[in-house]
C-alpha positions in Angstrom: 7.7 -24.2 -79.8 8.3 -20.2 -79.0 10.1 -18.2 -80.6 12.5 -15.7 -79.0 10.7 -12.6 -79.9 7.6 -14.1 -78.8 9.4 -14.5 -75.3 10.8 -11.1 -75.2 7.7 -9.5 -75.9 6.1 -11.3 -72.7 9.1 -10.7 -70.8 8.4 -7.1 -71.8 5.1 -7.2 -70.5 5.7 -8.5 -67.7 8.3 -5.4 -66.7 6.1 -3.6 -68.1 3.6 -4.2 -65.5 6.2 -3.9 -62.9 7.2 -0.2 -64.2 3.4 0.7 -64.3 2.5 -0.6 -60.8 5.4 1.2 -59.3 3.8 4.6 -60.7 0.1 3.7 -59.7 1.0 2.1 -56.3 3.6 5.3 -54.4 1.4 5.3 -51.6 1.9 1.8 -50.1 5.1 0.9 -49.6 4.9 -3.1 -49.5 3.3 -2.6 -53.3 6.3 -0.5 -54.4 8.5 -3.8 -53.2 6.3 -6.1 -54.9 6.2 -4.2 -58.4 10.2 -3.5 -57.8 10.1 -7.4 -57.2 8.3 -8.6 -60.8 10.7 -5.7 -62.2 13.9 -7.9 -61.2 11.9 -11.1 -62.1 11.7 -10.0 -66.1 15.3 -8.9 -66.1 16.3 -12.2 -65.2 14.1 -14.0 -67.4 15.9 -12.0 -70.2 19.3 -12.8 -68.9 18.2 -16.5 -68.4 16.6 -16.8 -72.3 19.8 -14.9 -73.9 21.5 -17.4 -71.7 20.1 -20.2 -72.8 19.5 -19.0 -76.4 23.5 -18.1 -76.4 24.7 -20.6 -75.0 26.9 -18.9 -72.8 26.9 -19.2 -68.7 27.4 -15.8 -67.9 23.4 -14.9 -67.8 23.2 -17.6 -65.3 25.6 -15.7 -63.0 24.1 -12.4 -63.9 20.9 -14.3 -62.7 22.3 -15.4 -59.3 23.8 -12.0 -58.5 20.3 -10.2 -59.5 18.4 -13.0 -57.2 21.0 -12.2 -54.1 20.4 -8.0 -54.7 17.2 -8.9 -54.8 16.7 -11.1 -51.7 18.8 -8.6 -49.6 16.4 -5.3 -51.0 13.2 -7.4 -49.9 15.1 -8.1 -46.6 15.8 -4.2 -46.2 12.9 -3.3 -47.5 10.7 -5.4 -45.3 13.0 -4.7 -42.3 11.9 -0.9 -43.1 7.9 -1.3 -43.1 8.5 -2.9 -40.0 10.0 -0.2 -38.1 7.4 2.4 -40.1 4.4 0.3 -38.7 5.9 0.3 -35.5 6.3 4.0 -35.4 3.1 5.1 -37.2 1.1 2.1 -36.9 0.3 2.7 -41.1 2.6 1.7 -43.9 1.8 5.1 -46.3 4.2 6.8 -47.8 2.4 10.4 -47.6 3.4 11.2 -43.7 6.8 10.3 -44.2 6.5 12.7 -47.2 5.5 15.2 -45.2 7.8 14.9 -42.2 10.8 14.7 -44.1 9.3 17.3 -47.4 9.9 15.3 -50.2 8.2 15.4 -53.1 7.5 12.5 -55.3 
């Protein structure tokens, strides 16, 4: 059997690697999604383990509110690489950058 810490720690990978692919990957946007995606995912494993671990229901509602932000952001989010492919038949970052001068 696992211990908590043992669960935490590859919880804490696992956002880990979310945090790091969101640096690495600014230029493509469906990437950023993803790695915002596996970010959400280890936050609810931790609410879902304390939950459990606790005994308590709340984490499980913390859970279902954190799955319906994150089902409307990929919604939003998708709807938005759509209309960038339609207008610039590419899905970078870097000319929208540079059309509206942001700086990342």
């Amino acid at each position: 059997m696992l211990n908590i810490n043992q669960i935490f720690i590859g919880t804490s990978l696992v956002f880990a690697f979310g945090i790091v692919g969101v640096i690495l990957n600014r230029k493509n946007v469906l990437m950023v999604l993803i790695c915002i995606e596996i970010l959400l995912v280890a936050v609810n494993l931790n609410f879902a383990i304390l939950s459990i671990y606790l005994d308590d229901v709340v984490g499980h509602i913390c859970v279902l509110f954190i799955l319906t932000i994150a089902a409307v952001e990929s919604a939003l989010g998708l709807g938005l690489i759509t209309s960038l492919y339609k207008l610039q038949h590419s899905i970078d970052i870097q000319p929208v950058k540079q059309k509206f001068n942001y700086k990342i």
